[in-house]
ROSE-4610 file (N, C-alpha, C; in Angstrom, 1 decimal, always signed):
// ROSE-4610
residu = [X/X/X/X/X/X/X/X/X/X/X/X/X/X/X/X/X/X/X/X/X/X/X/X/X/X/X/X/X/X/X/X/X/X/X/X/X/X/X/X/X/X/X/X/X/X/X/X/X/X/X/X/X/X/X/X/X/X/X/X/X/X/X/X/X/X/X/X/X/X/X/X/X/X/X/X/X/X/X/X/X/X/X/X/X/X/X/X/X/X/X/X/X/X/X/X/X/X/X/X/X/X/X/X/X/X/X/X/X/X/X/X/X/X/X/X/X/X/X/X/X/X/X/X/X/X/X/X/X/X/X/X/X/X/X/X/X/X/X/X/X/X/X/X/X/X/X/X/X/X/X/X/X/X/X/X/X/X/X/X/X/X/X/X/X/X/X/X/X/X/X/X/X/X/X/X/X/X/X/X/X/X/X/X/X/X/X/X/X/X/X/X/X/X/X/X/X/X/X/X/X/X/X/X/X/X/X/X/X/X/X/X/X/X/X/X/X/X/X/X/X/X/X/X/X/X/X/X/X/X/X/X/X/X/X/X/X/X/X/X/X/X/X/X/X/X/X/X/X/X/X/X/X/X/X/X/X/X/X/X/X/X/X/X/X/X/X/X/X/X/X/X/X/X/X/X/X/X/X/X/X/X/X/X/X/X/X/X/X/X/X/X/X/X/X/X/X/X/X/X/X/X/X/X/X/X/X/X/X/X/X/X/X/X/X/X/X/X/X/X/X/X/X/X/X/X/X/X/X/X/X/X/X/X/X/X/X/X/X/X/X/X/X/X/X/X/X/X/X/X/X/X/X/X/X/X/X/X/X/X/X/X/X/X/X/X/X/X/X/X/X/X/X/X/X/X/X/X/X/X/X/X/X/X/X/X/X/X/X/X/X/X/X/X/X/X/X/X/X/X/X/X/X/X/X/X/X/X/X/X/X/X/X/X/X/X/X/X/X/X/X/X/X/X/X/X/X/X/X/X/X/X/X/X/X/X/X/X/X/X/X/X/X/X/X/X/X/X/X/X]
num = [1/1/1/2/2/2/3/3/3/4/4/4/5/5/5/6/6/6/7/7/7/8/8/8/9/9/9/10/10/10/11/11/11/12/12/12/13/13/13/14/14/14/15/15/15/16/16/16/17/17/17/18/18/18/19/19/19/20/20/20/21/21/21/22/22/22/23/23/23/24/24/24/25/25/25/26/26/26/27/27/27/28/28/28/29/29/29/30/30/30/31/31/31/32/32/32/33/33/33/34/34/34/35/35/35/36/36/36/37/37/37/38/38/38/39/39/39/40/40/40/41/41/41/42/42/42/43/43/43/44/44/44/45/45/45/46/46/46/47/47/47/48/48/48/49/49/49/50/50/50/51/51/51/52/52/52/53/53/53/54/54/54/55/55/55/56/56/56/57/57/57/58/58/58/59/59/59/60/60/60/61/61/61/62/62/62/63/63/63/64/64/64/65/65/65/66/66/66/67/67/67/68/68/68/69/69/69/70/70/70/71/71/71/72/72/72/73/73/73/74/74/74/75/75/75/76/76/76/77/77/77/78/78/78/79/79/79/80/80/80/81/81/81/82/82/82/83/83/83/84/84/84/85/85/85/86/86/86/87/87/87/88/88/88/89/89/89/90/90/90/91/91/91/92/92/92/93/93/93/94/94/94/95/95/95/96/96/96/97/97/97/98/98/98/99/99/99/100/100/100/101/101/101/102/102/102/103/103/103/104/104/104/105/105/105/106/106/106/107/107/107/108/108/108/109/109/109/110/110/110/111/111/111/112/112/112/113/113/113/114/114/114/115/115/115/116/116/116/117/117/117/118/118/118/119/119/119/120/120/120/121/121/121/122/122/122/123/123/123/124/124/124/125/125/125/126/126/126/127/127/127/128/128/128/129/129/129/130/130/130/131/131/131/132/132/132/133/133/133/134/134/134/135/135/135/136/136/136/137/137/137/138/138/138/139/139/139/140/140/140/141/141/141/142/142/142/143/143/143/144/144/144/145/145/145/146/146/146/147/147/147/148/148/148/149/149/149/150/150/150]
x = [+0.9/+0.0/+0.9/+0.6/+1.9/+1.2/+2.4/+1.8/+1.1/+0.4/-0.7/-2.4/-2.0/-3.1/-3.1/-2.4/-2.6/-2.5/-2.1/-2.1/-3.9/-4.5/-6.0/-7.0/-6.3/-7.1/-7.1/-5.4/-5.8/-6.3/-5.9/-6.6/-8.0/-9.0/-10.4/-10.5/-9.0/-9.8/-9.2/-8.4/-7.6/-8.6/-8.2/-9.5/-8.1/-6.7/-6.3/-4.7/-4.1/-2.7/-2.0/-1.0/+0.2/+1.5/+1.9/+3.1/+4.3/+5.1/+6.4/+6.9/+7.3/+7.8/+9.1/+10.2/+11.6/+12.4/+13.0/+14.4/+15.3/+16.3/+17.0/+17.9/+19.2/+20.2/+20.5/+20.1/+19.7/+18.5/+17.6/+16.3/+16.4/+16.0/+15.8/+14.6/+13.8/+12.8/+12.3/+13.2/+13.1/+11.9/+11.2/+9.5/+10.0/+9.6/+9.5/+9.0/+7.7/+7.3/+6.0/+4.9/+4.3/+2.8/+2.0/+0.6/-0.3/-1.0/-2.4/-3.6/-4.7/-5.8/-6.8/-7.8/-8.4/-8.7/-8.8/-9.4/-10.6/-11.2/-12.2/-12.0/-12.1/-11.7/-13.1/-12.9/-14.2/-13.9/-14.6/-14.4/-15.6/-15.0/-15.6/-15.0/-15.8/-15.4/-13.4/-12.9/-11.6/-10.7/-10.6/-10.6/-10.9/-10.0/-10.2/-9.9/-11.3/-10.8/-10.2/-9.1/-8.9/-9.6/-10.4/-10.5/-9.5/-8.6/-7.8/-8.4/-8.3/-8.1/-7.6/-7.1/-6.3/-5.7/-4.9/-3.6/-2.7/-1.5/-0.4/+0.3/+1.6/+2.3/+3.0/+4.1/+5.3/+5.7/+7.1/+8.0/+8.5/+8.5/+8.2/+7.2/+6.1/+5.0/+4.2/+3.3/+2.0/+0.9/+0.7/-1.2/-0.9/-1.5/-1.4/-2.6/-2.3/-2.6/-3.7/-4.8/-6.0/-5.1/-5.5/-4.9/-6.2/-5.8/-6.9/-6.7/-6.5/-5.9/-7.1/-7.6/-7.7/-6.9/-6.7/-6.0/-7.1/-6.9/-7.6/-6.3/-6.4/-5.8/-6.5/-6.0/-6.9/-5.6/-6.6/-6.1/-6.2/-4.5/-4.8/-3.9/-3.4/-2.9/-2.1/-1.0/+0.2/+0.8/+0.2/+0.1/-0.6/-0.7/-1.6/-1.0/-2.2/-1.9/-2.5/-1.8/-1.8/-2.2/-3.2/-3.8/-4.2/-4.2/-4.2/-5.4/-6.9/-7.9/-8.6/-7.3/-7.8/-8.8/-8.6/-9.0/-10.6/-10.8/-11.6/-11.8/-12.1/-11.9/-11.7/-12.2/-12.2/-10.6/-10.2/-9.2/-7.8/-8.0/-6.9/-5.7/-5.0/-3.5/-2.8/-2.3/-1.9/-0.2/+0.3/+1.4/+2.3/+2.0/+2.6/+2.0/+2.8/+2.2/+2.9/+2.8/+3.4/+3.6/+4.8/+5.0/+5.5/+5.0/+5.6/+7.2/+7.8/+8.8/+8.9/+8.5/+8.2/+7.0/+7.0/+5.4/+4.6/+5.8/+5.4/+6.1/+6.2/+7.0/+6.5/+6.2/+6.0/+6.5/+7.0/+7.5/+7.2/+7.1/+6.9/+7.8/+7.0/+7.6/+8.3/+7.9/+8.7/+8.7/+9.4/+9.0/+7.7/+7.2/+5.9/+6.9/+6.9/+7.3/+6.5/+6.3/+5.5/+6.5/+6.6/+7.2/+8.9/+9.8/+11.5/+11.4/+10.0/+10.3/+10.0/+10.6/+10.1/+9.5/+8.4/+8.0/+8.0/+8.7/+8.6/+8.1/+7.8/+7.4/+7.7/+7.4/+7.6/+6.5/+5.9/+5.1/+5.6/+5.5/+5.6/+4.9/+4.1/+2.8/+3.7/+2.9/+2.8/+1.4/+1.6/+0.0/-1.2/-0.1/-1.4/-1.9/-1.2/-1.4/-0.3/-0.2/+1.2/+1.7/+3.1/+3.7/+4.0/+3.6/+4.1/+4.9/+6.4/+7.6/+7.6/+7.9/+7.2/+9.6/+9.5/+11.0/+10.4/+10.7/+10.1/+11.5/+12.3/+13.8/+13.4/+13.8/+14.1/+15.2/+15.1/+16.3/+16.2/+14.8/+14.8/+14.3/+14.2/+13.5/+14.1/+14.2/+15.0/+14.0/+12.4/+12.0/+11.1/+11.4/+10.7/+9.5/+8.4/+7.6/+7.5/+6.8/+6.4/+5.4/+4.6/+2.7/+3.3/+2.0/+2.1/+0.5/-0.2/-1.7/-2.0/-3.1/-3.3/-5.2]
y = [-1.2/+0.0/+1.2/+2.2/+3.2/+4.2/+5.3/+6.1/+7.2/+7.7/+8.4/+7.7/+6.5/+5.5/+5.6/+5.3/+4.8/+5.8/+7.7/+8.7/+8.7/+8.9/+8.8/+8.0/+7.0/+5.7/+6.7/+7.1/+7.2/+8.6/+9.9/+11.2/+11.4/+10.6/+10.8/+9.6/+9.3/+8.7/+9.6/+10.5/+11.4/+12.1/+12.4/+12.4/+13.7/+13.6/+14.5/+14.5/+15.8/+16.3/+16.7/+16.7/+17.1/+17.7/+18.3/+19.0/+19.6/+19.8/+20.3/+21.7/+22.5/+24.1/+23.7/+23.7/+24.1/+25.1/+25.8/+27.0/+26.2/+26.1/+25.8/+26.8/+26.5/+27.4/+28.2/+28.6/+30.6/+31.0/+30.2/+31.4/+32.4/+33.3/+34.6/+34.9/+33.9/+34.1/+33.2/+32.2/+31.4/+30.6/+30.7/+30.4/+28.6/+28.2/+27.0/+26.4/+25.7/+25.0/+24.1/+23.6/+22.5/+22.8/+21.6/+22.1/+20.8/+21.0/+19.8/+20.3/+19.4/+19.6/+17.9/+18.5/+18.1/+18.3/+17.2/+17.3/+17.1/+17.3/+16.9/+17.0/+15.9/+15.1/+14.9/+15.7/+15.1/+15.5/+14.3/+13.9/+14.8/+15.4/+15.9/+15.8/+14.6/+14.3/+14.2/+14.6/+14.5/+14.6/+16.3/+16.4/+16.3/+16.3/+15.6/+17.5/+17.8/+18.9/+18.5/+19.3/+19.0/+20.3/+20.5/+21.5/+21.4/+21.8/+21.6/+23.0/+22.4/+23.1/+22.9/+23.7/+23.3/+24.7/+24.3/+25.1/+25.0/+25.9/+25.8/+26.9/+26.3/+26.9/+27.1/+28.5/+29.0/+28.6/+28.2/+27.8/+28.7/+29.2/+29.9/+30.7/+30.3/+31.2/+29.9/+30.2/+30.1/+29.6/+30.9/+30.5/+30.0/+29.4/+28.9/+29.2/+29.5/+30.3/+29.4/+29.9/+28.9/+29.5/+28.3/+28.1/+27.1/+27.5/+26.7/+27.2/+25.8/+25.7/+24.8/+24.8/+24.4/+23.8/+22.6/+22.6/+21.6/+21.4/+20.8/+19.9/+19.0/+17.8/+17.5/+17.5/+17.5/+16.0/+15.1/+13.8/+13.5/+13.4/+13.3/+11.9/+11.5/+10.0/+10.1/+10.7/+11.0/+11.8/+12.6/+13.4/+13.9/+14.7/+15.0/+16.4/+17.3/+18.6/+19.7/+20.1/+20.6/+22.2/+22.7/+23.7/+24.5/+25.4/+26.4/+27.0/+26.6/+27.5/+28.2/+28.6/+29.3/+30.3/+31.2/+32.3/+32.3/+30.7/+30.8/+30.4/+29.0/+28.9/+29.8/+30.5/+31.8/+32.4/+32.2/+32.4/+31.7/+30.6/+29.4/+29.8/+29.1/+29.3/+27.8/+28.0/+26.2/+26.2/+25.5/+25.1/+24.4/+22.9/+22.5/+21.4/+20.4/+19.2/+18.3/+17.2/+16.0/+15.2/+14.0/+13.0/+12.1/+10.9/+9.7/+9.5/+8.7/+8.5/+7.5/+6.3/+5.4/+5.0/+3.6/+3.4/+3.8/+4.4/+5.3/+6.7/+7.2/+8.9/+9.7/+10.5/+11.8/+13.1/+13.5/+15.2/+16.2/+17.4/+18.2/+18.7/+18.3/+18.6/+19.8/+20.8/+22.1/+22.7/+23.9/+24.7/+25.6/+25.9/+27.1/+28.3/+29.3/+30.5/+31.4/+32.3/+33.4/+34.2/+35.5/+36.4/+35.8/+35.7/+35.4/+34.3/+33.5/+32.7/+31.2/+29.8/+28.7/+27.8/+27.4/+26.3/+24.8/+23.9/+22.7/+21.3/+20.6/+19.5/+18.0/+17.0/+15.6/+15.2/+13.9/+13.0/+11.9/+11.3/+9.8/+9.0/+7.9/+7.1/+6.1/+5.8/+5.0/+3.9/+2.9/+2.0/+2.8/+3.7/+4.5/+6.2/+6.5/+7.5/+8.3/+9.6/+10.1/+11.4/+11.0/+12.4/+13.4/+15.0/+15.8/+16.5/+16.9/+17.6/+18.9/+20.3/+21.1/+21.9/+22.3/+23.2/+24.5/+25.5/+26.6/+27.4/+28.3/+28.7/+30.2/+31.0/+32.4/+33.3/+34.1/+35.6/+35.4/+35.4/+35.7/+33.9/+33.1/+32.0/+30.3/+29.9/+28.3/+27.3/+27.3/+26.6/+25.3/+24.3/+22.8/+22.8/+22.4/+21.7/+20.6/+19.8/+18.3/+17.8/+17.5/+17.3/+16.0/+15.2/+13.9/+13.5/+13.5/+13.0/+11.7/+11.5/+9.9/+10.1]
z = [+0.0/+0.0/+0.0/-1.0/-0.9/-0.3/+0.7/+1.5/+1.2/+0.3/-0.1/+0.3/-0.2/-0.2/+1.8/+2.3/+3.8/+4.8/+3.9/+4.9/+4.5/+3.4/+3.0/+3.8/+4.2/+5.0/+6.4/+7.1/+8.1/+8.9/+7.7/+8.2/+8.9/+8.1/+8.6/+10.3/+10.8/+12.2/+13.1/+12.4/+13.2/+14.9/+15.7/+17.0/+17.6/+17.7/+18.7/+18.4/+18.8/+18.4/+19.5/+19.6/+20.5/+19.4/+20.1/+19.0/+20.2/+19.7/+20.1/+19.3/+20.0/+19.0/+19.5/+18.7/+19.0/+18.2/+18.6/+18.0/+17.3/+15.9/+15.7/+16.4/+15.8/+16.4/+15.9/+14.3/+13.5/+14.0/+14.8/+15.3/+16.0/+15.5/+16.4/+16.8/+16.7/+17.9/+19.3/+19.5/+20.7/+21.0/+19.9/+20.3/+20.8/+22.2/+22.4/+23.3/+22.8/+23.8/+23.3/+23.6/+23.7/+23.3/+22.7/+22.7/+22.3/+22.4/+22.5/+22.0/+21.3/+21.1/+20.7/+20.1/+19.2/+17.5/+16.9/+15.7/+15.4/+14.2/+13.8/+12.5/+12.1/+10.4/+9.7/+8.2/+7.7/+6.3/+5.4/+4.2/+3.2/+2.3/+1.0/-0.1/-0.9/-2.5/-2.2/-2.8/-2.9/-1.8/-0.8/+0.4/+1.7/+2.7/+4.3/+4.6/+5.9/+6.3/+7.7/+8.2/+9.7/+10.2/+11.1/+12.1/+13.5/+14.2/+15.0/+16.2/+17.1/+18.2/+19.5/+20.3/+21.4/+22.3/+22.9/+23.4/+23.3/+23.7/+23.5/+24.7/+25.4/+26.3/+26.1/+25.7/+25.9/+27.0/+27.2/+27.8/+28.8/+30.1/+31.0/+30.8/+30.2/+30.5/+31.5/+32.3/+33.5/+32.4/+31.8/+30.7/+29.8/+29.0/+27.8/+27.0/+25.7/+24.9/+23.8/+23.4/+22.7/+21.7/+20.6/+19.3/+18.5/+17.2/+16.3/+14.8/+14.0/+12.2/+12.1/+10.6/+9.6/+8.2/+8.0/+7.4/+5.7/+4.9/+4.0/+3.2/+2.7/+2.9/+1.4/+0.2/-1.4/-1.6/-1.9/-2.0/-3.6/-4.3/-5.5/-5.5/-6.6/-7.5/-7.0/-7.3/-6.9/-6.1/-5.5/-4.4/-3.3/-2.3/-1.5/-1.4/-1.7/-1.3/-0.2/+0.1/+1.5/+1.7/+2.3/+2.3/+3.6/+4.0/+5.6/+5.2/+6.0/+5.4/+6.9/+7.9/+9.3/+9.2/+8.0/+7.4/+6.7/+6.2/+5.7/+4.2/+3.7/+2.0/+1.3/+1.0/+0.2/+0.2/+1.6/+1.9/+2.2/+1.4/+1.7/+1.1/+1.9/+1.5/+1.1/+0.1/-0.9/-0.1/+0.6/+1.4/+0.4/+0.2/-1.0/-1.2/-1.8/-2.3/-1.6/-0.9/-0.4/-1.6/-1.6/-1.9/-1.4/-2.0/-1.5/-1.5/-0.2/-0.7/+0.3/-0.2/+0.3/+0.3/+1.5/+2.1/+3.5/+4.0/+5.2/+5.5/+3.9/+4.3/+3.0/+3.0/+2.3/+2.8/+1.7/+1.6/+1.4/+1.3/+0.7/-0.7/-1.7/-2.9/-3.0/-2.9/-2.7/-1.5/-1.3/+0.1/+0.2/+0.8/+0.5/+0.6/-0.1/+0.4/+0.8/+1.8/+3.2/+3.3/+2.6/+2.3/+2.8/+3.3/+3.3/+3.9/+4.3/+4.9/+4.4/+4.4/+3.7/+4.4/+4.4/+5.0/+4.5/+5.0/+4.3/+5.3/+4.8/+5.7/+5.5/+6.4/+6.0/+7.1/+6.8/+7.2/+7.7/+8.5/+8.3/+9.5/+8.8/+9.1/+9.9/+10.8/+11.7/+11.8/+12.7/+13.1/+13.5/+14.6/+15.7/+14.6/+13.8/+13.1/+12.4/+12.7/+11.9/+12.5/+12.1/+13.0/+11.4/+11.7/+10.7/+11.4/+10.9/+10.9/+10.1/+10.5/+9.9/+10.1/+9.1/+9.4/+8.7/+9.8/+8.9/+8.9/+7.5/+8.0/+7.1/+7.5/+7.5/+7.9/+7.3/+8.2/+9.8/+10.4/+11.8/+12.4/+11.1/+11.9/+11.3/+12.3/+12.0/+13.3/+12.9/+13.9/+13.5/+14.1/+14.0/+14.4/+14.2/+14.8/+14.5/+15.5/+15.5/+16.1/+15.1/+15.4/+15.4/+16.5/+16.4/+16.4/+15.4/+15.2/+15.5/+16.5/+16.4/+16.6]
């Protein structure tokens, strides 16, 4: 089963997320620290939407901060493309396209560019679900995340 076919299978049982923020060592903004939520996965014609919501705690901060993405997930043959619609369809933003590279890893075919800055990503599937690896690198920013969806 190649991994397009089995990220497809497993998006729509997606139920909840954890992630990690970390600084590489060119960040100039220090952002690091941890977050949690929920999903809600649902299927139309071609695309899986995620609704996400949760919190998230800066790293000597006390409060932690509500947070909430949208992301749309357009399931093609050979790829899976990846979409930010926090804003609102009308208002989506196209990230990139995933591929296979393998039977449990996909990439992001190119970087997204967001004015000097590149976002790029990798996937890789697991039994219980999948973890996404996000490197985002810029002038002021060299920072990882790491969602772990199950």
């Amino acid at each position: 089963m190649t991994a397009i076919i089995r990220l497809t299978e497993i998006l729509t049982s997606i139920e909840r997320f954890e992630f990690s923020a970390t600084p590489g060592e060119h960040s100039k903004t220090g952002w690091i620290g941890d977050g949690y939520g929920t999903v809600t996965a649902s299927r139309r014609g071609d695309a899986i939407h995620f609704i996400e919501s949760g919190s998230f705690l800066l790293r000597g901060q006390s409060c932690p901060v509500t947070m909430g993405n949208v992301y749309r997930w357009r399931i093609g043959e050979r790829r899976i493309s990846l979409s930010h619609e926090r804003r609102g369809v009308e208002a989506a933003v196209a990230l990139f396209d995933l591929v296979a590279v393998g039977d449990t890893r996909l990439v992001s075919e190119t970087a997204h560019q967001c004015g000097a800055d590149a976002y790029s990503a990798e996937v890789l599937l697991d039994n219980a679900g999948f973890d996404l690896h996000w490197h985002i690198a810029g002038p002021r920013k060299d920072e990882r995340l790491h969602y772990r969806y199950r």
